[in-house]
Each structure stands twice: as C-alpha cells, then as structure tokens.
C-alpha positions in Angstrom: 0.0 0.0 0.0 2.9 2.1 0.7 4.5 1.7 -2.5 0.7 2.5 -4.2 0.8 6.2 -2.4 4.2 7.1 -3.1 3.3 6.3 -6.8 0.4 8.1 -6.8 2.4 11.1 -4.7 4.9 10.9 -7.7 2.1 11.0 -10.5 0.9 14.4 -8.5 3.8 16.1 -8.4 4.1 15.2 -11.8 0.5 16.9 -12.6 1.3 20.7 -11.7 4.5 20.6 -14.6 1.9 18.4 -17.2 -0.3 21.3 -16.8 2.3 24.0 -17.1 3.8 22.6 -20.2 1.0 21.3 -21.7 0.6 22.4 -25.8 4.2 24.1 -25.2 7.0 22.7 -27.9 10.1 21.3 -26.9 13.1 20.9 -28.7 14.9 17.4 -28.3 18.7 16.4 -29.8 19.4 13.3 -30.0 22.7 11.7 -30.4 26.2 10.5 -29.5 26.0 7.8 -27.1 22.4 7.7 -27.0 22.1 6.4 -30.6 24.4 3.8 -30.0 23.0 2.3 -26.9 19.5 0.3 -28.0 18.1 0.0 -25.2 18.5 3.5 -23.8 17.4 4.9 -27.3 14.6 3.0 -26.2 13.5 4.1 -23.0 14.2 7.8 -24.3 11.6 7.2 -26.7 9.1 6.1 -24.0 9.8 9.3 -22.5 9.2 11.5 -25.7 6.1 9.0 -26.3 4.3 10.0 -22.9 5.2 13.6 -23.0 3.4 13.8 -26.3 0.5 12.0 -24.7 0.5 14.1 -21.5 -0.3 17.5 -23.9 3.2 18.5 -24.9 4.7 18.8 -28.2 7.7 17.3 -28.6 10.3 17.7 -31.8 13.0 15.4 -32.6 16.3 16.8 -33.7 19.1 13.8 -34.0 22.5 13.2 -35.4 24.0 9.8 -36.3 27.9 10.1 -36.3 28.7 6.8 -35.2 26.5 5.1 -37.8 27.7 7.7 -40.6 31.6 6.7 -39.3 30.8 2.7 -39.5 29.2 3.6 -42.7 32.6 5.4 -44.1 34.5 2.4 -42.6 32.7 0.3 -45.1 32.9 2.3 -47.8 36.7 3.0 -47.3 36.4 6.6 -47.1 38.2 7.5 -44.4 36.9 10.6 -41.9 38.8 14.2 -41.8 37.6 16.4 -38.9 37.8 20.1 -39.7 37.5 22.3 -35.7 34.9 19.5 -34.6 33.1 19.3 -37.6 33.4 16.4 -40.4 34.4 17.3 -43.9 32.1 16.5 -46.1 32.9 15.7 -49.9 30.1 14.3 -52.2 31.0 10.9 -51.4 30.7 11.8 -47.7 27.5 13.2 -48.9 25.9 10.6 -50.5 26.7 8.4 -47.0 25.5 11.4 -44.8 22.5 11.4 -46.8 21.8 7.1 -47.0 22.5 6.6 -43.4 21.1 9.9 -41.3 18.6 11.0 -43.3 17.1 7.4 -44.7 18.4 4.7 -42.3 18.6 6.5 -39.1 15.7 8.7 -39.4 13.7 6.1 -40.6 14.8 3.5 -37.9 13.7 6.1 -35.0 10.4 6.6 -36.5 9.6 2.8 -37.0 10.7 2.7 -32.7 8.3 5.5 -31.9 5.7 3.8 -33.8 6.5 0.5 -32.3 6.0 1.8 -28.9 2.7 3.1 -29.4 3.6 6.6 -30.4 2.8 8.6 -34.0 5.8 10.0 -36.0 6.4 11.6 -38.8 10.4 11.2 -40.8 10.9 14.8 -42.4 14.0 13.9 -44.8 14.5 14.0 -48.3 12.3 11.7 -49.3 9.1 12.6 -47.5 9.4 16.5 -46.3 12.9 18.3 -45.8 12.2 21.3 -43.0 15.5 22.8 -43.1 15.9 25.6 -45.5 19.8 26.5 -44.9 22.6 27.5 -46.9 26.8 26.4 -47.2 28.5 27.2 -44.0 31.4 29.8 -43.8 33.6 28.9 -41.3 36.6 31.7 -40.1 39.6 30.2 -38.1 42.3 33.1 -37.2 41.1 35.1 -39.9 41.0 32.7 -42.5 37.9 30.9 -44.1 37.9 26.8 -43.7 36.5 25.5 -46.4 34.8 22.1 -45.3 32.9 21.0 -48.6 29.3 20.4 -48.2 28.6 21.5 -44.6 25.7 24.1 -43.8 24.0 25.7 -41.5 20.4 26.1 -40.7 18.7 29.7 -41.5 14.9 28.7 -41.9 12.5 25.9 -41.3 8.9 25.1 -42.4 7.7 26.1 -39.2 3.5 25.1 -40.6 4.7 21.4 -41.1 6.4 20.7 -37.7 3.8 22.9 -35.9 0.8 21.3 -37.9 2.2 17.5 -37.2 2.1 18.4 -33.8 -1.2 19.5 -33.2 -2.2 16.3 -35.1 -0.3 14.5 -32.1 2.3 13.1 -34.3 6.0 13.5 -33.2 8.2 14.9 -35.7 11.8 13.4 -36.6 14.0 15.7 -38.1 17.7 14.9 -39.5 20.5 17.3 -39.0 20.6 18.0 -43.1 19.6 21.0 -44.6 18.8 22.2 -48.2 19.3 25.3 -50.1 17.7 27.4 -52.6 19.1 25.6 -55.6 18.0 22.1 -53.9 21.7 21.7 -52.8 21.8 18.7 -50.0 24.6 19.9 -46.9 25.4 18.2 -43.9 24.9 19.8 -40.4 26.4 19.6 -36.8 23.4 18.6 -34.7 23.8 21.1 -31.8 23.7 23.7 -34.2 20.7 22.4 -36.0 18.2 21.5 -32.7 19.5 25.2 -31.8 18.1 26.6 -34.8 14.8 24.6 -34.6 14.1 25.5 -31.1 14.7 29.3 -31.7 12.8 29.4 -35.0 10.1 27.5 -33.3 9.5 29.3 -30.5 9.9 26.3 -28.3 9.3 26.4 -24.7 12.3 24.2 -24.2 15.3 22.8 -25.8 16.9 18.9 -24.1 20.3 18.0 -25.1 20.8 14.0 -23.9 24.3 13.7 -23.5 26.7 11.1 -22.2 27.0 13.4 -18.9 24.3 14.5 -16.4 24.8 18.0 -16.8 27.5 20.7 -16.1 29.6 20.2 -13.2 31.9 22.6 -10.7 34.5 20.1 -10.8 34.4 18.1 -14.6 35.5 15.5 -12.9 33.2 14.7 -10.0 29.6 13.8 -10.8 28.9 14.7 -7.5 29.5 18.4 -8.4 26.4 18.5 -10.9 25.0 22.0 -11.1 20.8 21.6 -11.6 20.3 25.2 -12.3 22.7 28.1 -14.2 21.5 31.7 -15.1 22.7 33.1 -18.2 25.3 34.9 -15.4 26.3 32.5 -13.6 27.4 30.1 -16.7 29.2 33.0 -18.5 31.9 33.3 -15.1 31.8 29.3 -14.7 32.9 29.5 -18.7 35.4 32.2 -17.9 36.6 30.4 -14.5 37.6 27.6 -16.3 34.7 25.4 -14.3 33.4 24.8 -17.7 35.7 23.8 -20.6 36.4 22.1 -23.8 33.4 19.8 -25.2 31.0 21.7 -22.9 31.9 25.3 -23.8 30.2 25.4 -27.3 27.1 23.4 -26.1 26.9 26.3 -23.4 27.9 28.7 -25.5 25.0 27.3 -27.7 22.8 27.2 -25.3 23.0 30.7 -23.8 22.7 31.9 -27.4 19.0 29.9 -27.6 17.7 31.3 -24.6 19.0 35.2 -26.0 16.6 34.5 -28.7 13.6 33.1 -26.9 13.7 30.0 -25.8 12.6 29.4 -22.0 15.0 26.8 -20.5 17.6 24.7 -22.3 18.4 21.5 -20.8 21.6 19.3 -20.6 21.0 15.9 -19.2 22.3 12.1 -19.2 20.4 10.1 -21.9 21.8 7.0 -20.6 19.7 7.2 -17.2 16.5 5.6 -17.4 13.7 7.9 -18.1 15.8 10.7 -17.5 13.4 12.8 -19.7 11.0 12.0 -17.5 12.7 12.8 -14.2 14.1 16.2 -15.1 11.0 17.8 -16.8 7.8 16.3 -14.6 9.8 15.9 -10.9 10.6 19.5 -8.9 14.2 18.2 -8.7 15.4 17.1 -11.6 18.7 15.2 -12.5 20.8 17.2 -15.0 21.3 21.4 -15.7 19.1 23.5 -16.9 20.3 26.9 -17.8 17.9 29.7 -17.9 17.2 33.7 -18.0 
C-alpha cells in the first residue's frame, strides 16, 4: 500500500508541470551515445512518447555520427575532422545522406511507432524542413572551407507545428537544403538550436553522455541543476566549464538570447531521465535559464 501512495504522490507532483507545459513545444537532440545504446534509445523514446501523450509537443532533432563513421569504414572513405566538424565531400554526402537521413531517421520513426507513439520522418524523401545555406567557417582570420557543410537559417515552421497538433511527433535529421536544392550536412547542436529558436519552443533537451554541467568536470557529485545566463558565463570564464561543454553552453546561452525558455543538458543514458528532469521539482541534469 505504501509503494501505491508514493506512486500516486509521484504522479501528482508530476501533474502541476503536465499542466504547465502542456501544448508548449520542446526541442529534443538526440545523439552521441544515445544512438548507439539500443536500449536506452529506447526508454528515451518512451519518454518522448508519454510527453506527447500528457499535452506537450515534442520535436526530434538527431545526429548519427557513429553510424555515418561505420558507414565510411565500409565504404573505405576514411573521416577528416575540420575544428569538430566532419568534412564533407560528395562521397561523404551521398553516405551522410543514406544513413542519417534514410536509415537512421527512418529506424527512429519505425521505434516510436513500435512503442505506441505517432511520428512523422521529415528527410528528403518525405518532407525536408530545413531551409539552410553552405556554411562559412573563419579560423584566425582565414575561411575553412569544409565542402558540403551548412547551416540552418529557416525551417517550415506550418509542417512541424501542424504534425504536432495532429499528435504526431516529428523526426527531423541534421541535413539541410538550399535554394538551388543543394543537399549539406549539419552539426546537430547547431541544428536543434536553430529549430528550437525558429520555433518558438518552450524548451530545448540535449541527452548527453554526462548529467549535466559540473563545478569540478570530474566529480559527478559536483552536478549544477540550475545556471542563469550569469552565472554560466563566469563558470565558462573560470575555467569550471571547458572544452566539449563550452560550445554546447555557449549554444545554449545563445537559444535562450533568442527566446527560448530553458535549455536543458542531461544524461540520456539514465533511465527515463526525460522524464525525471522535466515532470519531478528536482530534476537530475542542468538546466540553464534567463
């Protein structure tokens, strides 16, 4: 009986944040680790099912750089990493294209579906929503050239926004098209950044492989649940926060300058983490906001 009330406790605890963020969009980037691991792919999934269920409106933003790298592997075409981001020649195209916007976007959409969910793949194929342009990249002064990479600079805001009302969840690859029906690759930070701003969204998730920005890099036990804009601009210029986590701060900060409520970092890995940091008063990663 005990067990039944604290579940029942948990579920109303959980009510006052379903209300709040019911028909509010959120932003969600998957990748890294998370798309390797099955079964936590999986249970992330559940997550996004229920919140869509519960009244919110989730969007899926995702990457696929292992699967693209195994992909290369195969092919022989080996991988050349410009300042983080991977060069992309047409041949690295065409396998970009195959794997993250068919097999990968594809594969997450079959999973939602198979787990009771509605979803909707917005690639090449069915619906590209990201209306972008070649990237120009400046390192010391000088422009790195890095083939067919782009950024985002528009999206078809009517078709995400008009899947979700219809309760469907969409799944959108980090691929963008131009003008002139040119096909570019893009860093899936970046892109969920650009979705969530253009969106309007309530609230942008990165799943990680950490649970969240720490004083101490080192020391989970250090885990900071709540930033303002502040006080993760002096942990940046401390030193608290460095390498791989300054440019998804960085990214961050710049999402909530132009709109966006909260951005999230969290641990994909942990069970329903989803879940836990967006429906529980506690949390159990860093969100950053104004």
């Amino acid at each position: 009986m005990q067990d039944a009330i604290q579940k029942a406790d948990t579920l109303i605890e959980a009510l006052g944040w379903i209300r709040q963020f019911r028909g509010k969009t959120t932003v969600i980037k998957l990748g890294g680790s998370i798309m390797k691991d099955q079964n936590a792919l999986r249970h992330v999934l559940v997550d996004i099912v229920f919140m869509e269920t519960v009244g919110m409106r989730p969007v899926i933003v995702h990457g696929g750089g292992a699967a693209i790298s195994q992909a290369m592997d195969e092919a022989g075409i080996a991988a050349n990493f410009i300042c983080g981001r991977r060069y992309t020649d047409e041949a690295t195209l065409a396998i970009v294209e195959k794997v993250l916007a068919g097999e990968v976007n594809q594969g997450l959409a079959d999973l939602i579906e198979e787990i009771g969910g509605r979803a909707m793949t917005l690639n090449f194929e069915s619906t590209p929503v990201l209306i972008g342009e070649k990237l120009e990249l400046t390192v010391d002064g000088e422009v790195v050239d890095l083939g067919f990479v782009g950024r985002v600079t528009e999206v078809e805001r009517a078709v995400i926004e008009n899947l979700c009302y219809a309760g469907t969840i969409p799944v959108i690859p980090s691929m963008c098209i131009d003008e002139n029906d040119q096909k570019f690759n893009v860093n899936a930070d970046t892109a969920a950044t650009t979705v969530a701003q253009l969106l309007g969204a309530e609230k942008l998730v990165f799943l990680s492989d950490v649970n969240g920005v720490r004083r101490d890099k080192n020391d989970a036990g250090t885990l900071i649940h709540s930033l303002s804009i502040g006080e993760a601009r002096e942990l940046i210029a401390s030193g608290a926060i460095d390498s791989g986590m300054i440019p998804k701060v960085e990214a961050c900060l710049d999402t909530l300058d132009r709109g966006v409520q909260k951005v999230h970092i969290i641990d994909g890995r942990i069970r329903h983490s989803l879940l836990l940091e967006i429906y529980t008063s506690s949390g159990i990663g860093t969100q950053i906001t104004k």
